[in-house]
N, CA, C and O of each residue as an XYZ file, in Angstrom:
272
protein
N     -19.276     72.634      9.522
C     -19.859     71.448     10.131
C     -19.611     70.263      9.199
O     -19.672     70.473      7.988
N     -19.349     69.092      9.630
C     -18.927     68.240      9.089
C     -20.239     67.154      9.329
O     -21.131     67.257     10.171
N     -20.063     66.160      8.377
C     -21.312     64.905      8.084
C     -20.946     63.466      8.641
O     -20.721     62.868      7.589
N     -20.738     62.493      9.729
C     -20.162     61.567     10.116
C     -21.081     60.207      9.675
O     -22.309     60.209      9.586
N     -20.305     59.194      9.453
C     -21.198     58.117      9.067
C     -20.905     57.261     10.073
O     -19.747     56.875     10.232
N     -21.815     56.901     10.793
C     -22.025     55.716     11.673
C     -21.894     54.185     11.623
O     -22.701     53.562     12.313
N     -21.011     53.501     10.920
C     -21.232     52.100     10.829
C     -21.351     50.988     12.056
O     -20.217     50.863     12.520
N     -22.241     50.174     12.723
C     -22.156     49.360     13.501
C     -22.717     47.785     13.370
O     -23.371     47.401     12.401
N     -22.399     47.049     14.357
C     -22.420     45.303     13.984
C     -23.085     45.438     15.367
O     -23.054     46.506     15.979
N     -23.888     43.963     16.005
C     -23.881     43.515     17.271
C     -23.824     42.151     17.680
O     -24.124     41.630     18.755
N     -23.134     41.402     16.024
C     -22.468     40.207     16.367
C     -21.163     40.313     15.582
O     -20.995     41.317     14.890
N     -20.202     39.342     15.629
C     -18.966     39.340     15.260
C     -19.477     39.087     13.674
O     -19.336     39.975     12.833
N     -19.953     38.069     13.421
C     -20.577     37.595     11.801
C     -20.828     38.504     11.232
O     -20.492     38.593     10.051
N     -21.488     39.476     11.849
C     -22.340     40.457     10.898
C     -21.482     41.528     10.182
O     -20.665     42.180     10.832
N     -21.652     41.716      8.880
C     -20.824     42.944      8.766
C     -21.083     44.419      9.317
O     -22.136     44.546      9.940
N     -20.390     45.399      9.200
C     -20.744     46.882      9.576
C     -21.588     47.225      8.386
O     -21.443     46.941      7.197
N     -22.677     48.036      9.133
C     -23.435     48.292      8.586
C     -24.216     49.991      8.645
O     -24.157     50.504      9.763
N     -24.704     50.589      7.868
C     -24.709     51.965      8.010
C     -25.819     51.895      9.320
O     -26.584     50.931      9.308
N     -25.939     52.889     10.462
C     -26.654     52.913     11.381
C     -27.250     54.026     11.418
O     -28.468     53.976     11.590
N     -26.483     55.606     11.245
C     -26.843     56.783     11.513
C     -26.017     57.627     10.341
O     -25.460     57.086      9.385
N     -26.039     58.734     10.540
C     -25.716     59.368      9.957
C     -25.991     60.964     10.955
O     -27.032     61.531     11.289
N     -24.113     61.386     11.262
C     -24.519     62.979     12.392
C     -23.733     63.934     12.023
O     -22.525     63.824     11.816
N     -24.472     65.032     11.915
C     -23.856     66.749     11.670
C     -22.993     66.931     12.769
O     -23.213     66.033     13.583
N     -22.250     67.575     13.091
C     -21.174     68.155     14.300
C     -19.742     69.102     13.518
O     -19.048     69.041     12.503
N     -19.843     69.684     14.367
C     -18.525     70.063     14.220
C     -16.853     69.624     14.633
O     -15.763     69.831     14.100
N     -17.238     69.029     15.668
C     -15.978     68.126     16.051
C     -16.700     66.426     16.288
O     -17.745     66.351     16.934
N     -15.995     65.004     15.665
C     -16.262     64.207     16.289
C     -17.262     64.015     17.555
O     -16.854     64.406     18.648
N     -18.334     63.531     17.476
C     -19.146     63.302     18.455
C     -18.910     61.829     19.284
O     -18.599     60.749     18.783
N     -19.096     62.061     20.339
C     -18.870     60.965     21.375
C     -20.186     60.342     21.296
O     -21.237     60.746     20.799
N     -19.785     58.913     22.099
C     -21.109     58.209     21.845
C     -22.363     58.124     22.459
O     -23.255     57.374     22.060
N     -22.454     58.885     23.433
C     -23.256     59.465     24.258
C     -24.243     60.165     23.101
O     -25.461     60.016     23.003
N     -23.254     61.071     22.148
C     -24.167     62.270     21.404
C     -24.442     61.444     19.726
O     -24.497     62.171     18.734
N     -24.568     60.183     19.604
C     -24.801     59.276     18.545
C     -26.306     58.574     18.594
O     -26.796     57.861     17.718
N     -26.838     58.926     19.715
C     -28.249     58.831     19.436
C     -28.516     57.048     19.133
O     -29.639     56.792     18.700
N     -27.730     56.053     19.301
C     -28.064     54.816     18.486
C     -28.153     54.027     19.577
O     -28.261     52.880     19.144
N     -28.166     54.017     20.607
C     -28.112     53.420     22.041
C     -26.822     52.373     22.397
O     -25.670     52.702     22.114
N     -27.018     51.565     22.803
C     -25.966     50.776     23.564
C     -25.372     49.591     23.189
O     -24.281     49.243     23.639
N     -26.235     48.718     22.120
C     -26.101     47.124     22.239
C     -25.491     47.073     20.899
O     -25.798     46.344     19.956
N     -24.434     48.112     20.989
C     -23.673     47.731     19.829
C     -22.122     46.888     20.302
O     -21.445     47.255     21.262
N     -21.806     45.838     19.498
C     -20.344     45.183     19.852
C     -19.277     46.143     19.338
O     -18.199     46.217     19.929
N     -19.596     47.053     18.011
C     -18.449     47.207     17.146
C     -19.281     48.489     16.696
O     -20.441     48.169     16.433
N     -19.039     49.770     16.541
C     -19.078     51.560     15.971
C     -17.914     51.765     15.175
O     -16.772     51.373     15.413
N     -18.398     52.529     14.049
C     -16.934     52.739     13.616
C     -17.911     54.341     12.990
O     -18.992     54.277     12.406
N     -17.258     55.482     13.279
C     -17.453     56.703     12.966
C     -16.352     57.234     11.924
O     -15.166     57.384     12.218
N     -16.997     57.537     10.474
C     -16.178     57.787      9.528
C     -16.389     59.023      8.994
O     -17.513     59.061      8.495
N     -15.700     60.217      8.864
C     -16.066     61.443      8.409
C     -16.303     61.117      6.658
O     -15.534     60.668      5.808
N     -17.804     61.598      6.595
C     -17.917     61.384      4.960
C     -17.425     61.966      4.056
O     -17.624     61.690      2.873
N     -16.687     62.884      4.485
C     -15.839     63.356      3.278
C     -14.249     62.165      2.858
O     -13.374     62.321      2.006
N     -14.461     60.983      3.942
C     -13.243     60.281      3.750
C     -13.659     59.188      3.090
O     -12.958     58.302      2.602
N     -14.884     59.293      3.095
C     -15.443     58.178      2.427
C     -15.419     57.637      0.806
O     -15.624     58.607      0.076
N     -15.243     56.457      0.073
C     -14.884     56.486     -1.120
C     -15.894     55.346     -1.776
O     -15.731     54.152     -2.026
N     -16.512     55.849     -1.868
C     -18.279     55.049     -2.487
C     -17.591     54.015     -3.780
O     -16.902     54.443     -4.706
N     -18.039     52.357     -3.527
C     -17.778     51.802     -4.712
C     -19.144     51.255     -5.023
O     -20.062     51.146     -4.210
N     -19.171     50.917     -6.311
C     -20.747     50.299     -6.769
C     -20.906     48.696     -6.717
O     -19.996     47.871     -6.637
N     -21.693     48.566     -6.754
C     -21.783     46.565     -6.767
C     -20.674     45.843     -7.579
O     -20.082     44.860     -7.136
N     -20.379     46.510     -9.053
C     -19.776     45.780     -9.584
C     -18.534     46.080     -9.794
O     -17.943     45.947    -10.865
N     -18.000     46.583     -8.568
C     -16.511     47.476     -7.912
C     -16.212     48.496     -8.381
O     -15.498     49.247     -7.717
N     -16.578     48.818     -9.469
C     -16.463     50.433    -10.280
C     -16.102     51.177     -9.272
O     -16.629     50.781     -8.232
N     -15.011     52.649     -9.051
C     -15.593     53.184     -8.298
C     -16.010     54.377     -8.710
O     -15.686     55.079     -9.668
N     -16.886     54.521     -7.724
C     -17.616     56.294     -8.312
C     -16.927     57.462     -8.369
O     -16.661     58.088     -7.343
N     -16.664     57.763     -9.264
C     -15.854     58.840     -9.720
C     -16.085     60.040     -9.543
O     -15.253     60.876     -9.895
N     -17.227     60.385     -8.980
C     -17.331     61.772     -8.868
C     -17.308     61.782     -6.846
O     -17.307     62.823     -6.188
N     -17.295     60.640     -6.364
C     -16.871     60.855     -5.010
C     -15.180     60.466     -4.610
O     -14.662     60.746     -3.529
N     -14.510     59.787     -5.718
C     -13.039     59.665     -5.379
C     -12.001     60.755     -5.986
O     -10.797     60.798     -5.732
N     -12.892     61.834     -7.043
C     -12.163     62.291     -7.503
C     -11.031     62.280     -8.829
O     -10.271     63.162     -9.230
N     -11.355     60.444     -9.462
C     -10.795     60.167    -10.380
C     -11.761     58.978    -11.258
O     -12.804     58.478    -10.838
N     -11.202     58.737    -12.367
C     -12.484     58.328    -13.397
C     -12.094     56.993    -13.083
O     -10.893     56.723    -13.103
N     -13.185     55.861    -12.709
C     -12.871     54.216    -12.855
C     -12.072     53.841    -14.405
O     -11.769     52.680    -14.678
C-alpha cells in the first residue's frame, strides 16, 4: 500500500497546499479523496516521490537519499 499526498489551491494566487493525505494501493480517483469539490487545482503525489526541502533550502537528506 502506498501513501499519496494531496496538494490543492481554489484560487489561481494561492499556492498548492497540503490538503489530505490517502493510503491505497493503486492511485485513487477523486471521488475516493474525501476533500469535496471546490477545488480549482489537485495535484496527487505518491510520497515516496516526494523530496522534502527545509526553509532555508537545505535538503533533507535522509528523505532524498543524499547529504545537502
Amino acid at each position: 500500500m502506498a501513501t499519496y499526498l494531496v496538494f490543492g489551491r481554489t484560487e489561481y494566487a494561492q499556492p498548492l497546499a497540503l490538503v489530505s493525505t490517502v493510503d491505497a494501493d493503486m492511485p485513487p480517483r477523486l471521488d475516493d479523496l474525501g476533500v469535496g469539490t471546490d477545488w480549482l487545482e489537485l495535484a496527487l503525489v505518491p510520497s515516496d516521490d516526494v523530496i522534502w526541502i527545509v526553509r532555508d533550502g537545505d535538503l533533507v537528506a535522509d528523505r532524498a537519499g543524499a547529504t545537502p
